[in-house]
TORKOL-4160 file (C-alpha; in steps of 0.2 Angstrom, whole numbers, padded with zeros to 4 digits, m for minus):
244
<pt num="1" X="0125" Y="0033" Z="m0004"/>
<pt num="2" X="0120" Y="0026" Z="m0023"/>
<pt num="3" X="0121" Y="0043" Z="m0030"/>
<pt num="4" X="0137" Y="0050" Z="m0041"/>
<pt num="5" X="0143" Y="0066" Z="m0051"/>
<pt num="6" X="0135" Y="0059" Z="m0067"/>
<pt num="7" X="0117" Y="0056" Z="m0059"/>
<pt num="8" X="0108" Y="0074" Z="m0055"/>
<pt num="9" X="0093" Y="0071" Z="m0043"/>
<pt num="10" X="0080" Y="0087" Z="m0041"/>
<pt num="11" X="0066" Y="0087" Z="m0032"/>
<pt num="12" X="0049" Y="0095" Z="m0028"/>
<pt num="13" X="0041" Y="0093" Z="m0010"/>
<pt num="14" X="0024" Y="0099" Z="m0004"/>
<pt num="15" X="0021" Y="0100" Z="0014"/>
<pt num="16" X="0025" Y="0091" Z="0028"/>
<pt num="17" X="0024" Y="0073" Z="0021"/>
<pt num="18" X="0036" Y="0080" Z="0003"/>
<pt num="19" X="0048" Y="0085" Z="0017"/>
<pt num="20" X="0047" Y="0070" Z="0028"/>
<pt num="21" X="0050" Y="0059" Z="0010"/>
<pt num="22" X="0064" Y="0069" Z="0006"/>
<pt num="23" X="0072" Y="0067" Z="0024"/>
<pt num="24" X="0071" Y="0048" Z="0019"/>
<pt num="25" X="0079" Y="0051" Z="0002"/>
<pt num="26" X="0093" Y="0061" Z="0009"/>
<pt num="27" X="0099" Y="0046" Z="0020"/>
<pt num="28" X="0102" Y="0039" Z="0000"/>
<pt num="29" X="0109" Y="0054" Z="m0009"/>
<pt num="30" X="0122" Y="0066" Z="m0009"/>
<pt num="31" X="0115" Y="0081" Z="m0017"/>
<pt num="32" X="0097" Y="0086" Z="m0022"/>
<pt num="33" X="0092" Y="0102" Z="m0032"/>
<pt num="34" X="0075" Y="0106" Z="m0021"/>
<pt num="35" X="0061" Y="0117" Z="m0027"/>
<pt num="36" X="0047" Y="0120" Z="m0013"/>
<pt num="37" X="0029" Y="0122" Z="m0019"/>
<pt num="38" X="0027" Y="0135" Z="m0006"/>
<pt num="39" X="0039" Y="0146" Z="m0017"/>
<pt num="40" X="0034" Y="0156" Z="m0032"/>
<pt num="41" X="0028" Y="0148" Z="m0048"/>
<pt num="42" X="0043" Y="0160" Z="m0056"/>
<pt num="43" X="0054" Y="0150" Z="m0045"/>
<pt num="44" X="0046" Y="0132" Z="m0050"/>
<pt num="45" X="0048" Y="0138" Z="m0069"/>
<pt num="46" X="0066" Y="0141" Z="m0066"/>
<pt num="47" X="0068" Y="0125" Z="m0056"/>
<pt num="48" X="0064" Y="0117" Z="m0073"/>
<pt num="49" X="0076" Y="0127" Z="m0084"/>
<pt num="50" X="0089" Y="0119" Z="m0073"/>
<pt num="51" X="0081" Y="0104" Z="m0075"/>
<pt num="52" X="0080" Y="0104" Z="m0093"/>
<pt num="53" X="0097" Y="0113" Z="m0096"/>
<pt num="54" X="0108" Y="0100" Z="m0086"/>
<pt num="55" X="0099" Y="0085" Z="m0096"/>
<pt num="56" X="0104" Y="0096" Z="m0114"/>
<pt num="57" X="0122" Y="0095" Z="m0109"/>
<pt num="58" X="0121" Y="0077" Z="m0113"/>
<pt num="59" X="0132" Y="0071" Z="m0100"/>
<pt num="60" X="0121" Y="0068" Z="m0085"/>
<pt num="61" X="0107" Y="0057" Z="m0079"/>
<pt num="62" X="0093" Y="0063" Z="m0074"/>
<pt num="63" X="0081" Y="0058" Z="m0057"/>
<pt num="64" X="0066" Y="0069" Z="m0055"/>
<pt num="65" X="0059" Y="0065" Z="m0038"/>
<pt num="66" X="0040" Y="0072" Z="m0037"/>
<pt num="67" X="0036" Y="0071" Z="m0016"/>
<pt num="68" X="0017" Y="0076" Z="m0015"/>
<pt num="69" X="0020" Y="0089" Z="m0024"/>
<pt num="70" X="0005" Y="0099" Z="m0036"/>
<pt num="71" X="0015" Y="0106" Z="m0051"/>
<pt num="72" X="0011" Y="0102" Z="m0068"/>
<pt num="73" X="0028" Y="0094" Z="m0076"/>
<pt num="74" X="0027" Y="0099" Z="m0096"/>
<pt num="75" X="0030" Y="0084" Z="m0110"/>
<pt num="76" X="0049" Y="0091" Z="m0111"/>
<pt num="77" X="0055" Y="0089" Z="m0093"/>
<pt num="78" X="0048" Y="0072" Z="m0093"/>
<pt num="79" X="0053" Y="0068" Z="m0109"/>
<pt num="80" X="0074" Y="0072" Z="m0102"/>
<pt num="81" X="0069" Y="0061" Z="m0086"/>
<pt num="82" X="0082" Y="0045" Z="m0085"/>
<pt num="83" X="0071" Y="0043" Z="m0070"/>
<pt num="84" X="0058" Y="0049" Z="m0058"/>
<pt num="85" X="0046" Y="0044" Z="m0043"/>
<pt num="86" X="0030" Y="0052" Z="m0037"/>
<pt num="87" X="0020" Y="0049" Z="m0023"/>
<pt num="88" X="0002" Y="0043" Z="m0024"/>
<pt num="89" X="m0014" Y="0044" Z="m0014"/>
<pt num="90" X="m0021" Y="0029" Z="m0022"/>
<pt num="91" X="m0021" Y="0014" Z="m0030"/>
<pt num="92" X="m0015" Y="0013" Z="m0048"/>
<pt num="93" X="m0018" Y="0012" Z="m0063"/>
<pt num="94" X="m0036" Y="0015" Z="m0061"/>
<pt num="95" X="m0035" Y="0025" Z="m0044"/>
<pt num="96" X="m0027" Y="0040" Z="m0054"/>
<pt num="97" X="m0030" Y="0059" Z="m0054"/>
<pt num="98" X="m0034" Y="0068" Z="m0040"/>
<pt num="99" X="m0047" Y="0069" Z="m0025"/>
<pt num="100" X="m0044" Y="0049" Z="m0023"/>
<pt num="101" X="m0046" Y="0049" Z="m0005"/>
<pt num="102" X="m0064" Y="0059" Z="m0005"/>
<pt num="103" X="m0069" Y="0050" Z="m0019"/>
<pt num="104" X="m0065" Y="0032" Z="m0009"/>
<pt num="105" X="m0076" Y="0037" Z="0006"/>
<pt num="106" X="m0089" Y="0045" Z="m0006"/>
<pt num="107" X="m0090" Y="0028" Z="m0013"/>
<pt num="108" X="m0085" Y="0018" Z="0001"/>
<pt num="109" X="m0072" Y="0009" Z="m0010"/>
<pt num="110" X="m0055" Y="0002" Z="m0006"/>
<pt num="111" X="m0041" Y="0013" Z="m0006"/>
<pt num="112" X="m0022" Y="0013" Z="m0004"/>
<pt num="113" X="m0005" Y="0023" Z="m0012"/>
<pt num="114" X="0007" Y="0020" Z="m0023"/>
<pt num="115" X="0025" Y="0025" Z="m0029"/>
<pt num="116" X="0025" Y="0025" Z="m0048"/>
<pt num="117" X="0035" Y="0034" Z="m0061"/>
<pt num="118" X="0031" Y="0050" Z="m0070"/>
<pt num="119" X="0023" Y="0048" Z="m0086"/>
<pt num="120" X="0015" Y="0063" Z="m0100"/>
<pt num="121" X="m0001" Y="0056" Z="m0095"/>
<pt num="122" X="m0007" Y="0059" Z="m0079"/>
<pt num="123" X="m0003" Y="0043" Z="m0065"/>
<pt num="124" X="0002" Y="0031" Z="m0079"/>
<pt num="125" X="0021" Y="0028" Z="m0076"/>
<pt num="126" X="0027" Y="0012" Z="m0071"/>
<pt num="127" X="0025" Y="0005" Z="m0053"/>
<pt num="128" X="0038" Y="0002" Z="m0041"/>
<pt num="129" X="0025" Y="m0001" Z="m0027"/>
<pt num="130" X="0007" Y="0000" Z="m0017"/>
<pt num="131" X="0001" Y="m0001" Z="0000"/>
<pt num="132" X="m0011" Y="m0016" Z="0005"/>
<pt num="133" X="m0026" Y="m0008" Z="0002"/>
<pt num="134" X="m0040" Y="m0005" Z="0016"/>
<pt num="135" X="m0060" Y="m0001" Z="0017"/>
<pt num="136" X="m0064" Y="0016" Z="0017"/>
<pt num="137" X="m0080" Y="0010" Z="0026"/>
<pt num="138" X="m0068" Y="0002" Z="0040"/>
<pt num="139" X="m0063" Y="0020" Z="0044"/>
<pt num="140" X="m0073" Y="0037" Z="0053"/>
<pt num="141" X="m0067" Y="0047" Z="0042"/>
<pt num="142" X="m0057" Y="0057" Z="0027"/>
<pt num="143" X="m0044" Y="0064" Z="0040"/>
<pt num="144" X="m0040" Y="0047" Z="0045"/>
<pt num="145" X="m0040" Y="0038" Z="0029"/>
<pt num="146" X="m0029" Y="0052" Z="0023"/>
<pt num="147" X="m0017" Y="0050" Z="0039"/>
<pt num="148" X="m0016" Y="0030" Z="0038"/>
<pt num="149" X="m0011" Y="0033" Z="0018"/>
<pt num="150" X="0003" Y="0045" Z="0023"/>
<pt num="151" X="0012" Y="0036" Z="0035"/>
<pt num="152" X="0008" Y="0019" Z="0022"/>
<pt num="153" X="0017" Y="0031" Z="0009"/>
<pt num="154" X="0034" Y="0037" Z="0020"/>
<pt num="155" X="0033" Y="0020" Z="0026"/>
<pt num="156" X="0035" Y="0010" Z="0009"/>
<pt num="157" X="0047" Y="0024" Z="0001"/>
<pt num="158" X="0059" Y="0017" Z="0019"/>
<pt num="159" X="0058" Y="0002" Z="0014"/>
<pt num="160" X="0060" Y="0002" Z="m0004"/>
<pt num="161" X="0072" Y="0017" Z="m0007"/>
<pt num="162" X="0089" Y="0007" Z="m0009"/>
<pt num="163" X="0081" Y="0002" Z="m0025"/>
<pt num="164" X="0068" Y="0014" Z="m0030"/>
<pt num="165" X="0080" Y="0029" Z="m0030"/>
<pt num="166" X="0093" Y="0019" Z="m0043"/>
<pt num="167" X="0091" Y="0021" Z="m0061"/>
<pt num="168" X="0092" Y="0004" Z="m0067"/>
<pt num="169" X="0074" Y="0005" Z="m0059"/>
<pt num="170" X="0070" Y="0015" Z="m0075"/>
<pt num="171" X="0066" Y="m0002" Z="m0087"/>
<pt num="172" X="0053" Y="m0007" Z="m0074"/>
<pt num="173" X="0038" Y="m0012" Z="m0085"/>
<pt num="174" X="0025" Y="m0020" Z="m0073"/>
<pt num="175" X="0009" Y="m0007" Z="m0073"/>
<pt num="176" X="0000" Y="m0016" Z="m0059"/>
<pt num="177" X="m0019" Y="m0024" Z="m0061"/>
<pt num="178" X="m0031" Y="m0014" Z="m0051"/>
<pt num="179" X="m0048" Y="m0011" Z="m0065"/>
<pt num="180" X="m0059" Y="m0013" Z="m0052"/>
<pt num="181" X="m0057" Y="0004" Z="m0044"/>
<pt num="182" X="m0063" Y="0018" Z="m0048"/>
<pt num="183" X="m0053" Y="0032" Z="m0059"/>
<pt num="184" X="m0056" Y="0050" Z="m0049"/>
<pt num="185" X="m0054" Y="0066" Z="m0058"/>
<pt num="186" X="m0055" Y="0084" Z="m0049"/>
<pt num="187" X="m0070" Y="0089" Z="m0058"/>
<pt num="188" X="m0079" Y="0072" Z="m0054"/>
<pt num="189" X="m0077" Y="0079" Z="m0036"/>
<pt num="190" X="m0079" Y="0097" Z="m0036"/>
<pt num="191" X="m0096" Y="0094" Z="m0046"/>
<pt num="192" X="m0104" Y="0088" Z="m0031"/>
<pt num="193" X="m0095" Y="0100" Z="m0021"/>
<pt num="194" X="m0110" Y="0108" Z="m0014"/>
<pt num="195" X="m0126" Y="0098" Z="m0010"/>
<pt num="196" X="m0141" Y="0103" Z="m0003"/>
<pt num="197" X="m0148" Y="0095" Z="0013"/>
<pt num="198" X="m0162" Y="0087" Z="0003"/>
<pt num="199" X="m0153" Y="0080" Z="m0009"/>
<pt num="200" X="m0146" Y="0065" Z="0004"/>
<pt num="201" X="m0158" Y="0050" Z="0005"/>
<pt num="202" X="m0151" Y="0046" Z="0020"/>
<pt num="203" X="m0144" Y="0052" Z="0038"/>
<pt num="204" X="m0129" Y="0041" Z="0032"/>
<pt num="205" X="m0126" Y="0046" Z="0017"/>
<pt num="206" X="m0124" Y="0063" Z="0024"/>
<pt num="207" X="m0113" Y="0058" Z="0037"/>
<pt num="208" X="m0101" Y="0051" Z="0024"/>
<pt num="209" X="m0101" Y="0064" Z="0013"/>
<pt num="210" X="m0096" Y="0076" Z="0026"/>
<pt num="211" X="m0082" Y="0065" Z="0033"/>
<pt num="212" X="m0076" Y="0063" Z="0016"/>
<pt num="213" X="m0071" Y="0082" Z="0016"/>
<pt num="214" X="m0067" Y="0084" Z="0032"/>
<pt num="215" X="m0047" Y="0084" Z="0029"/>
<pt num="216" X="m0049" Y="0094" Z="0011"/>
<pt num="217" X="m0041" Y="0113" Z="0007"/>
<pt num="218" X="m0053" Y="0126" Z="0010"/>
<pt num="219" X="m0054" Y="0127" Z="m0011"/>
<pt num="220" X="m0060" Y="0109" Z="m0010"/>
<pt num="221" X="m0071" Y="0109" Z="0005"/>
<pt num="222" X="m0088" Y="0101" Z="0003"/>
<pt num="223" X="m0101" Y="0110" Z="0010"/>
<pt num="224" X="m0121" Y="0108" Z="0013"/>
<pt num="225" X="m0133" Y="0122" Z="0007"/>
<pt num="226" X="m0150" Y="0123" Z="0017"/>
<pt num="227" X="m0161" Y="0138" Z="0022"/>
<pt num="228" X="m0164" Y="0141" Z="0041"/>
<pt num="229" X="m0180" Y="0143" Z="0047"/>
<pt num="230" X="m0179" Y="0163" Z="0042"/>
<pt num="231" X="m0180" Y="0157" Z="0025"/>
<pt num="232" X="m0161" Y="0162" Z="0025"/>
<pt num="233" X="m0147" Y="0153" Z="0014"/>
<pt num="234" X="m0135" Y="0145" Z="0024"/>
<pt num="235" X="m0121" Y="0129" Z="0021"/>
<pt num="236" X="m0112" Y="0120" Z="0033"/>
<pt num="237" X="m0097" Y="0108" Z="0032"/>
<pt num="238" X="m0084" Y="0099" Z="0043"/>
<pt num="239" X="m0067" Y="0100" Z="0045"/>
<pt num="240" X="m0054" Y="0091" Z="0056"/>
<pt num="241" X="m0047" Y="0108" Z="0061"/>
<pt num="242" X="m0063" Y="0113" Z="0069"/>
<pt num="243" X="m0066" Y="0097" Z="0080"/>
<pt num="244" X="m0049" Y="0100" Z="0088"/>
């Protein structure tokens, strides 16, 4: 194990791939100080006072590791960071903010994950690493996109967490080259959240818009609005959920 007294690692996990990356992490630390984004915000608030506490003592180094999770981090817990990772559904430096995956099939882009470093502005810490990127138009859908970026993101933090979980990693100044993507924000998305029928010029750019919500939350479902032959308002959508 690399970890010692002096190095404090805490982490935040968010569903089943934040646990699975922490099962990885745990085969490399000793002790972790976990907050579950299931758990109260009360509890996430505290998880940072101990954060911010244990840094002010001036005798520890500090490793934040962020796995999927969806809190906010504020300029002072990343400011105390000796360290930190966080999981990426996309490819960075241009691939950042959220939605990525939609926007990639939307778009029919190239897409891919990252594992980069926590910065005070959003998705622009340093790199330690990025999955060969594939065509979202080579896929069927959101759902298997989303699935295929996953198991690229467990399967890169295996491989690269004898080094990535160190904090000599923290002088790691290479910022990767990717301007050619698109940069996706949640309001980018949620703009074109709702659609109606008539709006799509074609039979296939329906069926992509669909499938490119077809793994979301129910807050970020996409759906179609049209009126039934009653005259009657109605919207439709897909999820993976309901084909199963």
């Amino acid at each position: 194990m690399i970890s010692n007294q002096s190095t404090k690692y805490f982490a935040v996990v968010r569903n089943k791939i934040g646990h699975d990356a922490l099962k990885i992490c745990y085969d490399h630390l000793a002790t972790i100080d976990i907050y579950d984004c299931n758990k109260p915000t009360e509890d996430f608030l505290t998880f940072c006072s101990r954060l911010i506490t244990t840094s002010s003592k001036g005798n520890n180094s500090i490793f934040l590791l962020n796995l999927w999770g969806d809190k906010i981090f504020t300029r002072d817990v990343i400011e105390c960071l000796s360290s930190s990772i966080n999981l990426h559904p996309g490819l960075l430096p241009a691939q950042a903010g959220s939605h990525t995956i939609t926007k990639a099939i939307l778009n029919q882009e190239v897409c891919g994950c990252s594992i980069n470093q926590l910065h005070n502005k959003l998705d622009k810490g340093n790199l330690f690493a990025e999955c060969c990127p594939i065509s979202a138009s080579d896929l069927n859908s959101g759902f298997e996109l989303r699935s295929l970026i996953n198991a690229s993101l467990l399967d890169m933090l295996k491989t690269n967490a004898h080094w990535i979980l160190k904090l000599e990693s923290k002088s790691l100044t290479w910022a990767g080259n990717n301007g050619t993507y698109q940069i996706t924000t949640k309001r980018d998305v949620n703009i074109e959240q709702t659609r109606e029928i008539s709006s799509f010029k074609t039979s296939y750019e329906l069926l992509a818009w669909i499938l490119a919500y077809d793994f979301a939350c129910e807050n970020s479902l996409g759906k179609i609005k049209y009126k039934n032959s009653s005259g009657e308002t109605k919207y439709i959508s897909l999820k993976k959920e309901d084909l199963d």
